[in-house]
TILOVEX-195411 format. One line per 4 residues: number of its first residue (from 1); for each residue x, y, z of C-alpha. Coordinates in nm, 3 decimals. Layout:
REM TILOVEX-195411
NUM	X,Y,Z | ...;
REM end
This chain:
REM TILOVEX-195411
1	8.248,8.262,14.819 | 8.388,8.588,14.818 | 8.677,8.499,14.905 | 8.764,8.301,14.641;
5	8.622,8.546,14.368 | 8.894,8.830,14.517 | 9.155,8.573,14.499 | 9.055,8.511,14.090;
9	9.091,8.922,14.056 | 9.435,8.937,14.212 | 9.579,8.687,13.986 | 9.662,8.878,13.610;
13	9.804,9.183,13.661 | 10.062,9.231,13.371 | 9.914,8.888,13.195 | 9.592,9.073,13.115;
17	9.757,9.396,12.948 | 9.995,9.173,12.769 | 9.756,9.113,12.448 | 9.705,9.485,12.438;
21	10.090,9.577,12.449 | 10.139,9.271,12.177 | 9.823,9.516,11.939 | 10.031,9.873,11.992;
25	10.329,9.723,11.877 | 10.199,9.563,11.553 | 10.019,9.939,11.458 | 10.366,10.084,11.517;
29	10.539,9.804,11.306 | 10.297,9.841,11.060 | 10.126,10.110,11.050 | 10.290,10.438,11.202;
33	10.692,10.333,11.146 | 10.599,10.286,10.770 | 10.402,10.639,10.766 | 10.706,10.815,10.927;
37	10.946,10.676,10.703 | 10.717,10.784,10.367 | 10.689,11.167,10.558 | 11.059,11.205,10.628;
41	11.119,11.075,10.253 | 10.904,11.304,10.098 | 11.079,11.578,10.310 | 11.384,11.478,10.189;
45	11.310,11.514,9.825 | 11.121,11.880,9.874 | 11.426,12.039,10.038 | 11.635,11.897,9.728;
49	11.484,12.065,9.492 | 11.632,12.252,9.227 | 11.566,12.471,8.955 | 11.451,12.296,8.638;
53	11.318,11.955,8.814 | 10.957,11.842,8.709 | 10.762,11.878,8.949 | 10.331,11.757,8.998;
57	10.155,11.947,9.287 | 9.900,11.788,9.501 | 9.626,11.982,9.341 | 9.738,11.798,9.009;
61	9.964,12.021,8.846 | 10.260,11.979,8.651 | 10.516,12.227,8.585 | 10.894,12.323,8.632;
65	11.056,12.483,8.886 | 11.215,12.827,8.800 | 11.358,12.952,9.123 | 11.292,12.992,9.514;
69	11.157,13.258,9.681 | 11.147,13.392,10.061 | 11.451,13.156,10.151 | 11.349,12.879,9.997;
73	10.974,12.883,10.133 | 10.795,12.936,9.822 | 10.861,12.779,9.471 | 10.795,12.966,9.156;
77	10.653,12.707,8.918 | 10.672,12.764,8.527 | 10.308,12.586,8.435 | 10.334,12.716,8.056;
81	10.526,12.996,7.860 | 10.346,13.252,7.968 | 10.240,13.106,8.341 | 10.442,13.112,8.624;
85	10.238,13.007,8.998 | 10.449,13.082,9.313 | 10.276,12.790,9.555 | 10.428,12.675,9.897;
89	10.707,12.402,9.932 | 10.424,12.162,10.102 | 10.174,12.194,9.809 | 10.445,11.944,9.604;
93	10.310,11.577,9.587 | 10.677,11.527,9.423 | 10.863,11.451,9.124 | 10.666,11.417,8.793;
97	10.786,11.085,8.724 | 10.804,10.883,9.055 | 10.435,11.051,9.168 | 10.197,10.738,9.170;
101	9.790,10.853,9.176 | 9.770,10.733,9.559 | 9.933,10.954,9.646 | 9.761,11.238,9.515;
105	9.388,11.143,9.646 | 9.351,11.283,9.997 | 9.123,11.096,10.239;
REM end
């Protein structure tokens, strides 16, 4: 009898990992490409920033940007007339107008 039970565990090999390699490439397909794509987009549009765009923040705010500081590391944003708030080039969710409110709730 034990012979024919080690004969049963010989036979698989690659057959029995092939539903798990089918599962890691639907989460890359569908899950992790799409992710990567959004985070090298929203790269994209922080380095091409430029003075006067409208701007939102992740913590919610809008505002304008009025110039660059530290080569290009920190944004001076003009919140009001008399408010200006120098925040890091990561704290923007993006521009005013194309921000949807998914984005801006953190999980």
């Amino acid at each position: 009898m034990d012979f024919l039970y080690g004969q049963a565990q010989q036979g698989g090999g690659l057959a029995a990992f092939l539903p798990f390699i089918l599962i890691m490439f639907v989460i890359y397909f569908l899950m992790i490409r799409p992710q990567t794509k959004r985070q090298k987009q929203k790269e994209l549009m922080r380095e091409s920033l430029q003075k006067g765009d409208k701007i939102i923040t992740m913590g919610g705010i809008y505002g304008t940007v009025q110039g660059f500081k530290e080569k290009g590391r920190l944004i001076v944003l003009k919140v009001d007339n008399n408010t200006n708030l120098i925040m890091n080039r990561t704290a923007i969710a993006g521009l005013a107008e194309k921000v949807k409110d998914e984005e801006l709730e953190q999980s």
